[in-house]
C-alpha positions, 0 to 999 in steps of 0.5 A: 427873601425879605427883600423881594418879600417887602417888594411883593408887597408894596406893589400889591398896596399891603404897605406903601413907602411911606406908611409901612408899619406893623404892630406887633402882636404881643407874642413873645419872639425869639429876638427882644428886639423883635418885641415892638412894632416895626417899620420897613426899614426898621424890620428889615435891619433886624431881620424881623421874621414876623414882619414879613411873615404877616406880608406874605400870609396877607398875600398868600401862598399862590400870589406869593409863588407867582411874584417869585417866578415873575422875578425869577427867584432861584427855582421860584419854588413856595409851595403852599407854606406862606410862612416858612417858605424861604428857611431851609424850605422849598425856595432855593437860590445860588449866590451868582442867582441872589446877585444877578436878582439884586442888580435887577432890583437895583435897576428896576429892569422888572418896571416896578413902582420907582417908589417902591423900588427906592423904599426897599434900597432905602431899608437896605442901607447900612453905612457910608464912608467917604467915597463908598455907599454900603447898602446889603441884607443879612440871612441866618437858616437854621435846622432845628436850633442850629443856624447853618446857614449865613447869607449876606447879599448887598451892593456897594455905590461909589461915583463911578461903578456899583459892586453888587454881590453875595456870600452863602456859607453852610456848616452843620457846625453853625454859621450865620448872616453875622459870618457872612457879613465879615466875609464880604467885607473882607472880600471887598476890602480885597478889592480896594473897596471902602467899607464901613460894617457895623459890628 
């Protein structure tokens, strides 16, 4: 959801390309790392809850459910929790849904701001090897305190095709955007595609 949830924003002005940070507010967070101000891309690479959480209370609950059916998102579903939304909530997508959405965004089929379409693909790149550009967003849901839910959705460039796709694992025994992850780049690796994934 960070994704659309950053783009949701830029759009409406909350924060542009090039002056997107938000200072944070003092509380303690469940990531130490979180602990700071952020920036987009910043944000987005750690997953800061808090970062978009702020964007999408600024924008509101009805505005929000309103961007979402607009893109199509899953079942477009926010309800009145500007908050929590997207964690285990009302908002539900597939897999094939994440990825046909992504190849939207990526070729802004939407008619989006140009700018603010290259400012989220430049908050989502993660790694380049010799032929291949890795760029992909990770997403962990929990119920309580167990994360049961991994995501991981990002496409792959090379000079002559762009690999778009998404993984969701589920397990009442926990799972996480972290598993995800390895799955895909196995699955890539699969496909003769050259990856390069950060541990």
């Amino acid at each position: 959801f960070k994704i659309y949830s950053a783009l949701n924003a830029l759009e409406l002005g909350m924060i542009s390309p090039t002056d997107n940070t938000l200072s944070w507010d003092g509380t303690q967070r469940e990531v130490a790392s979180w602990e700071q101000n952020h920036n987009l891309t910043s944000a987005m690479q750690q997953s800061v809850n808090w970062y978009f959480q702020t964007l999408d209370q600024n924008a509101g609950a009805v505005q929000l459910a309103e961007f979402y059916k607009s893109i199509e998102y899953g079942n477009g579903q926010i309800g009145m929790d500007a908050r929590n939304y997207w964690n285990g909530s009302s908002l539900k997508i597939s897999a094939l849904e994440q990825v046909e959405l992504l190849g939207k965004l990526y070729r802004n089929d939407f008619g989006f701001n140009n700018e603010n379409v290259a400012a989220v693909k430049d908050a989502l790149y993660i790694s380049s090897s010799e032929n291949s550009a890795l760029y992909g967003k990770t997403g962990t849901g929990k119920i309580d305190s167990t994360n049961v839910a991994g995501w991981f959705i990002g496409y792959v460039e090379q000079a002559d095709n762009t690999y778009f796709l998404a993984v969701y694992l589920c397990s009442d025994e926990g799972t996480d955007g972290g598993k995800a992850t390895q799955v895909a780049s196995d699955i890539l690796i699969s496909l003769g595609v050259e990856v390069n994934i950060p541990a």
